[in-house]
C-alpha positions in Angstrom: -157.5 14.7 178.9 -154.2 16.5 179.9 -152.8 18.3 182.5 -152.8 21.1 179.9 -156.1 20.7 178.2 -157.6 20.4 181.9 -156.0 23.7 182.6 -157.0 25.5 179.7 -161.0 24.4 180.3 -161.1 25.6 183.7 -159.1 29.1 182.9 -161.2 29.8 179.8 -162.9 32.6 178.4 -163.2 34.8 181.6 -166.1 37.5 181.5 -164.5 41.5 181.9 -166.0 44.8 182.0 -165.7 45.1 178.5 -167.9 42.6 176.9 -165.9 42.8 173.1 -162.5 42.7 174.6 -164.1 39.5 176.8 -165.2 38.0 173.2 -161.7 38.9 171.9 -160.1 37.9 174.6 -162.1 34.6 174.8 -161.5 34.4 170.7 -157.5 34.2 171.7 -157.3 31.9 174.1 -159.9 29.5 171.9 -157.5 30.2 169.3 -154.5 29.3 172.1 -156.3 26.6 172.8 -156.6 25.1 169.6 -153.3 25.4 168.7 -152.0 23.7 171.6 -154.6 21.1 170.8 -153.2 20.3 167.5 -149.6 20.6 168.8 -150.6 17.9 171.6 -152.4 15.9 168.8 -149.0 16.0 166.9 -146.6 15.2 169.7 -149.3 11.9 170.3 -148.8 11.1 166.4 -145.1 11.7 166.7 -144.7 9.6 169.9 -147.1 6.9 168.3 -144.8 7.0 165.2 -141.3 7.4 166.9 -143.1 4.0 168.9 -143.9 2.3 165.4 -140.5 2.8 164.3 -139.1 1.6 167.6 -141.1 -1.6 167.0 -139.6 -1.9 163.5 -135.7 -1.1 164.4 -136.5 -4.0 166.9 -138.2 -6.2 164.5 -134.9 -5.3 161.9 -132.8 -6.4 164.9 -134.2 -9.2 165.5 -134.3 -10.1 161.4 -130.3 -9.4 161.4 -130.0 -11.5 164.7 -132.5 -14.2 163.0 -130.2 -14.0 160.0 -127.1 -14.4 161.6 -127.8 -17.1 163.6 -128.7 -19.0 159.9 -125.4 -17.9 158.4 -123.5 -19.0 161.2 -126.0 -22.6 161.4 -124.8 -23.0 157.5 -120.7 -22.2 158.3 -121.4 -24.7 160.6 -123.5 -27.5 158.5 -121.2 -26.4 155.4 -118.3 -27.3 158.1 -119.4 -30.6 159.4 -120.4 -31.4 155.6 -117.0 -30.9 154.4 -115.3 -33.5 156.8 -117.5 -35.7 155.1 -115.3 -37.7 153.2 -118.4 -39.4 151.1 -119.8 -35.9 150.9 -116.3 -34.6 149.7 -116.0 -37.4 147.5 -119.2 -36.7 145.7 -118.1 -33.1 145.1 -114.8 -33.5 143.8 -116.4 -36.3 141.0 -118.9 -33.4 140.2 -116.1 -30.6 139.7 -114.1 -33.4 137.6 -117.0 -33.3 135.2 -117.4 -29.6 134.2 -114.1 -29.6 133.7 -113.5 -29.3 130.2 -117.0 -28.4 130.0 -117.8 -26.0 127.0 -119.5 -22.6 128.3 -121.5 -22.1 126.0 -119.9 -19.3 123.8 -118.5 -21.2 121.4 -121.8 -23.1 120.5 -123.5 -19.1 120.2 -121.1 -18.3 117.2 -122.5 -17.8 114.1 -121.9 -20.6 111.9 -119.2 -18.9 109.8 -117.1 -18.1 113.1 -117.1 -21.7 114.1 -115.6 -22.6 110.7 -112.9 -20.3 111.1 -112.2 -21.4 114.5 -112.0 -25.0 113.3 -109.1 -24.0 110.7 -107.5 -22.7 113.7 -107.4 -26.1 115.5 -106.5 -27.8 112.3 -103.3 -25.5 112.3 -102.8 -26.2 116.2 -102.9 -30.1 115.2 -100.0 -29.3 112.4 -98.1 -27.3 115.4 -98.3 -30.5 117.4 -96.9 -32.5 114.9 -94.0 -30.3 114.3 -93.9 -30.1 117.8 -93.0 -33.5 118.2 -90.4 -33.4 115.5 -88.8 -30.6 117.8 -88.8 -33.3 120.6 -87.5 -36.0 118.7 -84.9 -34.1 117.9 -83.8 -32.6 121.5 -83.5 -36.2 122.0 -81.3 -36.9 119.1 -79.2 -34.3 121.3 -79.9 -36.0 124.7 -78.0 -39.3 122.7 -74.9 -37.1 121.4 -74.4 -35.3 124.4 -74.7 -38.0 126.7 -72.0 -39.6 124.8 -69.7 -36.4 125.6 -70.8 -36.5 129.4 -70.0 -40.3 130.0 -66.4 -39.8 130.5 -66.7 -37.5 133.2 -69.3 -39.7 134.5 -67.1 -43.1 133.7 -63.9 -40.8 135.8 -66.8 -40.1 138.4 -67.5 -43.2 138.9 -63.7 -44.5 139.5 -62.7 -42.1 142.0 -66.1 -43.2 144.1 -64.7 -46.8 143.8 -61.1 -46.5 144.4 -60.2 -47.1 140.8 -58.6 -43.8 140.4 -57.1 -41.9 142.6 -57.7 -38.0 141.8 -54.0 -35.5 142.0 -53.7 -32.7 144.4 -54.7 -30.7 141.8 -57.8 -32.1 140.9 -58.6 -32.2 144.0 -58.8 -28.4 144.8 -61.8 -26.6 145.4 -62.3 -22.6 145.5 -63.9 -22.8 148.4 -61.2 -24.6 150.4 -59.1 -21.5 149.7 -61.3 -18.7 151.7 -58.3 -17.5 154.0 -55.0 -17.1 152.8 -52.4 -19.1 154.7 -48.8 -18.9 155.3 -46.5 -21.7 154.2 -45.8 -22.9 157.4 -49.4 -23.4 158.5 -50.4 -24.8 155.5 -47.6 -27.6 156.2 -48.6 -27.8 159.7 -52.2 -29.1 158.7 -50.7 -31.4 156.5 -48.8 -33.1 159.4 -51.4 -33.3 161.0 -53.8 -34.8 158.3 -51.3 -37.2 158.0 -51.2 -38.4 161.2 -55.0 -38.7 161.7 -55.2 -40.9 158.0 -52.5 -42.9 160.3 -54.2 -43.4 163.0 -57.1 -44.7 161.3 -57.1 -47.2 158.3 -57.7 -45.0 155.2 -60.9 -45.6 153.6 -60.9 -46.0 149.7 -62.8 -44.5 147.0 -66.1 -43.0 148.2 -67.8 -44.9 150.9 -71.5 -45.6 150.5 -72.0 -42.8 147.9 -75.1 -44.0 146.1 -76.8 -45.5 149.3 -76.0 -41.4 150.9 -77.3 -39.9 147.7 -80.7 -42.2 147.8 -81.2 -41.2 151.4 -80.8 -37.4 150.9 -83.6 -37.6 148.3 -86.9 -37.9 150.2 -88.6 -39.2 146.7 -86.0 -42.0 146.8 -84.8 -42.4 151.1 -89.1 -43.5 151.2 -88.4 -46.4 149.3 -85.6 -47.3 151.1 -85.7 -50.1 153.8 -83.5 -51.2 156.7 -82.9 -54.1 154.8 -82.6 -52.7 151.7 -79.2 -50.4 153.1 -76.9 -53.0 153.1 -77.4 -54.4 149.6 -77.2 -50.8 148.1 -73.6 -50.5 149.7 -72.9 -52.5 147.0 -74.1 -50.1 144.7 -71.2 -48.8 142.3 -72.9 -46.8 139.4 -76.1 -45.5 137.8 -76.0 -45.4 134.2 -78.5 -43.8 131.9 -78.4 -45.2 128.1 -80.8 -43.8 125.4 -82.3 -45.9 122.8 -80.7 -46.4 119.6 -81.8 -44.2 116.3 -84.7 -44.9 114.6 -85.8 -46.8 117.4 -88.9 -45.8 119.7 -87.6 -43.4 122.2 -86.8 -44.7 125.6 -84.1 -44.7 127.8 -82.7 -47.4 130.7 -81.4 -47.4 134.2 -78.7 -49.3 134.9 -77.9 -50.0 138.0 -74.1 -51.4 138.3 -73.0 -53.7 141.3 -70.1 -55.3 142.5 -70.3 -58.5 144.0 -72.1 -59.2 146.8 -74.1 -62.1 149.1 -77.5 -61.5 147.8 -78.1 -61.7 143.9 -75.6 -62.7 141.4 -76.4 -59.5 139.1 -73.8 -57.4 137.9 -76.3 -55.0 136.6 -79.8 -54.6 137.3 -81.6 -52.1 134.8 -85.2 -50.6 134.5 -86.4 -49.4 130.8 -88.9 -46.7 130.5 -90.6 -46.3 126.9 -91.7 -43.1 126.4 -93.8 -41.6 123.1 -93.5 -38.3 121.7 -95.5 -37.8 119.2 -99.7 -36.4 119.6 -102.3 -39.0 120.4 -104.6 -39.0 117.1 -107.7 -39.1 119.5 -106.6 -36.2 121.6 -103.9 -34.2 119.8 -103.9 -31.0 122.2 -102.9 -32.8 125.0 -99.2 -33.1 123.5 -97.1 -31.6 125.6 -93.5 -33.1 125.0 -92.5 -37.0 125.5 -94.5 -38.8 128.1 -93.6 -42.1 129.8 -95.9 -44.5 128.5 -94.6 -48.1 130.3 -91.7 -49.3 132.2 -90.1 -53.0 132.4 -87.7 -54.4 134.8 -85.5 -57.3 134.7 -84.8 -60.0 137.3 -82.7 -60.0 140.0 -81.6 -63.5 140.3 -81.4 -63.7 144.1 -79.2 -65.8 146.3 -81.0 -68.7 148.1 -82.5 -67.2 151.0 -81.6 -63.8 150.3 -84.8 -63.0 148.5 -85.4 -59.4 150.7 -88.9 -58.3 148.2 -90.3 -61.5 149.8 -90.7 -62.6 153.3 -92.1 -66.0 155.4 -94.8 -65.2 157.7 -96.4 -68.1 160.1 -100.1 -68.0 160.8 -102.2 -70.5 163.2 -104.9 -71.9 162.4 -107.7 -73.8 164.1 -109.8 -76.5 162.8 -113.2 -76.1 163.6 -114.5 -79.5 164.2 -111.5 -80.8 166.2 -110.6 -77.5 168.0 -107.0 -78.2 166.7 -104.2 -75.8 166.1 -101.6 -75.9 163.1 -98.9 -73.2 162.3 -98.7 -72.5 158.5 -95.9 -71.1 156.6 -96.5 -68.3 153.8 -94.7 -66.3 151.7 -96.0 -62.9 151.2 -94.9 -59.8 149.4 -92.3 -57.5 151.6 -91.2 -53.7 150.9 -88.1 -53.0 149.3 -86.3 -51.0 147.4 -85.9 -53.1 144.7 -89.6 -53.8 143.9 -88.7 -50.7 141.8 -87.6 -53.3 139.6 -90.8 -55.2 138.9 -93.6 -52.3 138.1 -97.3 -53.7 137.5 -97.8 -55.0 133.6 -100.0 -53.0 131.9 -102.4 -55.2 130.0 -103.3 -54.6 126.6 -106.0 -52.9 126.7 -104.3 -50.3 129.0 -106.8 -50.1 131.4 -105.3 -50.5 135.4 -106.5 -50.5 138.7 -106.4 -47.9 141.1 -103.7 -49.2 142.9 -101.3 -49.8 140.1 -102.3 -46.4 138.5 -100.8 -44.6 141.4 -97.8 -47.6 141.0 -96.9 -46.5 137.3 -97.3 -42.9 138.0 -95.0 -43.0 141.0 -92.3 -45.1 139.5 -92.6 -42.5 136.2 -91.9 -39.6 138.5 -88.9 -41.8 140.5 -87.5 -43.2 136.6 -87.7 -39.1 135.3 -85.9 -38.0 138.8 -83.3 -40.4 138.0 -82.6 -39.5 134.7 -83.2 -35.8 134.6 -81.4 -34.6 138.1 -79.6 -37.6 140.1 -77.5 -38.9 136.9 -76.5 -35.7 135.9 -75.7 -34.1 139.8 -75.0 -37.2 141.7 -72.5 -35.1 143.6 -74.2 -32.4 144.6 -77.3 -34.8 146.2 -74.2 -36.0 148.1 -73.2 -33.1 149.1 -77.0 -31.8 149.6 -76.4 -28.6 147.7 -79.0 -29.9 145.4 -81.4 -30.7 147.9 -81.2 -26.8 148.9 -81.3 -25.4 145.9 -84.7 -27.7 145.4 -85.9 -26.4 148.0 -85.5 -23.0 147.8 -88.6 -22.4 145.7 -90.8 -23.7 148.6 -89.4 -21.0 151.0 -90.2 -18.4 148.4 -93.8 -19.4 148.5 -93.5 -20.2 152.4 -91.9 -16.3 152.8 -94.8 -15.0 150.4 -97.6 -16.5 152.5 -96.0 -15.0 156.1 -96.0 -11.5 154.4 -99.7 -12.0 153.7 -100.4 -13.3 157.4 -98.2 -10.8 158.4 -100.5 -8.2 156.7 -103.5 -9.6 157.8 -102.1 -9.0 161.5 -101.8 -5.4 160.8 -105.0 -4.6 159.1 -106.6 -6.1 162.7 -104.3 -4.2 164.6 -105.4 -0.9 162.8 -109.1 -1.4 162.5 -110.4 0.2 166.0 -113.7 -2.1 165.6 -110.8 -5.2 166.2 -111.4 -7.3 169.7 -108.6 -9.9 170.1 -110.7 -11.1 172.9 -113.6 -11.9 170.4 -111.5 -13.2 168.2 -112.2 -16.8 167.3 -109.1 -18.2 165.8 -106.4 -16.1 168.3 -102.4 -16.3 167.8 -101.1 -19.5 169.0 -99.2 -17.6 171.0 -102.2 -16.2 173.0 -103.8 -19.1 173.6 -104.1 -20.8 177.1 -101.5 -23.8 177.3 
């Protein structure tokens, strides 16, 4: 019982001189009484409820905390999983096969819809076809305009080797003239030109111009050796020749050297043969002329001189005697000009691993050649080529520090954002 119901007992009806206003009286406080009663009764019922749904917001808490700590176990497994390289593995050969995977919708057509959509593709196969007579064509161009080009590039290649001597006034450049200067100062750096070419023994032609354009081109300066440097000094001109008409389309390297200690070669060439028209099997795939196979010649190297090969010494120990012999071996070495002797591809067409990724890096090397470094050999010496490759990857580069950038203000302006609980800080915030 309760201080109050306790109170209300002991001070109840109290007897008067008036025996009705002692009933009525009496009546009022019962009535009091009750009321307070029920009151109490619902405070209990609140507090029991108000308790109840304390027991639940704990139990919810406990459910979110329960939850978390499962999400945060399954970032975690999903984590570990993923530097799984067997795991990884397994998951990339499943995402390889639903690619290409029909959804579904096309099969739910109605039958007449799925005609219609098949004289579509019949119409797409036609496109191909004319397609390819587009590409034949551009390279019908490619042969007639190369033909215009090869002066400048036969001119090219004279001033590189000293056969030519270019005039004063081929030799001007708009960008030597920036500042305008007086007469006398222009013939005082001529003097002085002159006496520095003195002083020195003036070089000819172009020094080392291939061997400097190879080595600005990281696609080409990884194929490139220590050993390899030397012989491609040598190197005098790169030639591209198309095939002939009505033959199948190709077109070959060639690769022009003067004389030198190592291979008796005057030119070394690499052919690529290259297909342009759809494969019956799988006619949307057509998308221009692809390199289908490459051949290379043989260098006819001097004796001892052989840099693709090199003579490694093993020992070896009998087992039964316990004695020691050296042997002599001659394995494969890297070079440059293994370029020149890709993997055959058999017959049936079907390659290793290995020499897959072979053929599809010397296809990407043969295309470079003959699509960019023939055509601007100048400018890869120069390395203004180089930048203007490159500028696309600091577009993307500037494009992703914006979006880091804006990610850094959306935590600075949420007011719920702790750096300190931050798990993945700025580098520069972290402890050294």
């Amino acid at each position: 019982m309760s201080v109050r119901d306790h109170a209300l007992v002991e001070g109840g009806p109290q007897e008067s001189g008036s025996g009705v206003r002692g009933d009525t009286e009496g009546h009022t406080q019962r009535q009091v009484y009750l009321v307070l009663k029920m009151a109490d009764i619902n405070n209990k019922e609140q507090v029991d409820c108000d308790q109840k749904e304390d027991m639940e917001d704990v139990e919810d808490i406990e459910e979110d905390e329960a939850s978390e700590d499962t999400d945060n176990k399954a970032r975690q497994l999903t984590v570990q999983m993923m530097q799984n390289p067997r795991i990884l593995a397994a998951l990339q050969e499943r995402l390889d096969g639903l690619v290409g995977n029909p959804s579904g919708y096309i099969e739910s057509l109605p039958k007449i819809v799925k005609k219609r959509v098949n004289a579509l593709k019949n119409l797409q196969v036609k496109c191909a076809h004319i397609e390819a007579k587009f590409y034949a064509e551009v390279h019908e161009l490619q042969r007639k305009y190369a033909a215009l080009y090869q002066p400048h590039f036969d001119k090219r290649s004279d001033i590189i080797n000293a056969v030519f001597e270019p005039t004063e006034e081929e030799c001007k450049w708009q960008g030597d003239d920036e500042e305008e200067l007086s007469d006398e100062m222009k013939e005082k750096v001529k003097v002085e030109e002159e006496k520095k070419d003195e002083e020195k023994e003036e070089p000819k032609g172009i020094p080392e111009f291939w061997l400097t354009v190879f080595k600005n081109v990281d696609l080409l300066s990884d194929m490139i050796q220590e050993h390899d440097e030397p012989i491609l000094k040598h190197l005098k001109d790169l030639k591209v020749k198309f095939s002939d008409p009505e033959q199948p389309m190709s077109f070959t390297l060639e690769f022009k050297f003067e004389p030198n200690e190592y291979f008796t070669n005057e030119i070394v060439t690499k052919t690529y043969k290259m297909r342009s028209q759809p494969d019956e099997s799988d006619p949307f795939s057509f998308d221009g002329p692809e390199i289908m196979g490459c051949t290379g010649c043989q260098i006819d190297w001097k004796k001892g001189k052989n840099i693709t090969m090199k003579t490694i010494k093993k020992k070896q120990k009998h087992k039964g005697r316990g004695t020691v012999r050296t042997v002599t071996k001659t394995v494969p070495n890297d070079s440059f000009f293994n370029f020149f002797s890709p993997p055959e591809v058999p017959e049936n067409g079907e390659l290793d691993e290995d020499s897959e990724a072979i053929l599809a890096a010397d296809f990407e090397i043969g295309h470079f050649l003959h699509e960019r470094i023939v055509p601007r050999a100048v400018l890869y010496f120069t390395g203004e080529a180089i930048e203007d490759d490159d500028d696309d990857y600091d577009e993307e580069g500037e494009e992703a520090d914006d979006e880091e950038g804006e990610e850094e203000a959306d935590e600075e302006n949420d007011p719920d954002y702790d750096p300190k609980k931050d798990p993945n800080p700025p580098s520069e915030c972290k402890q050294q």
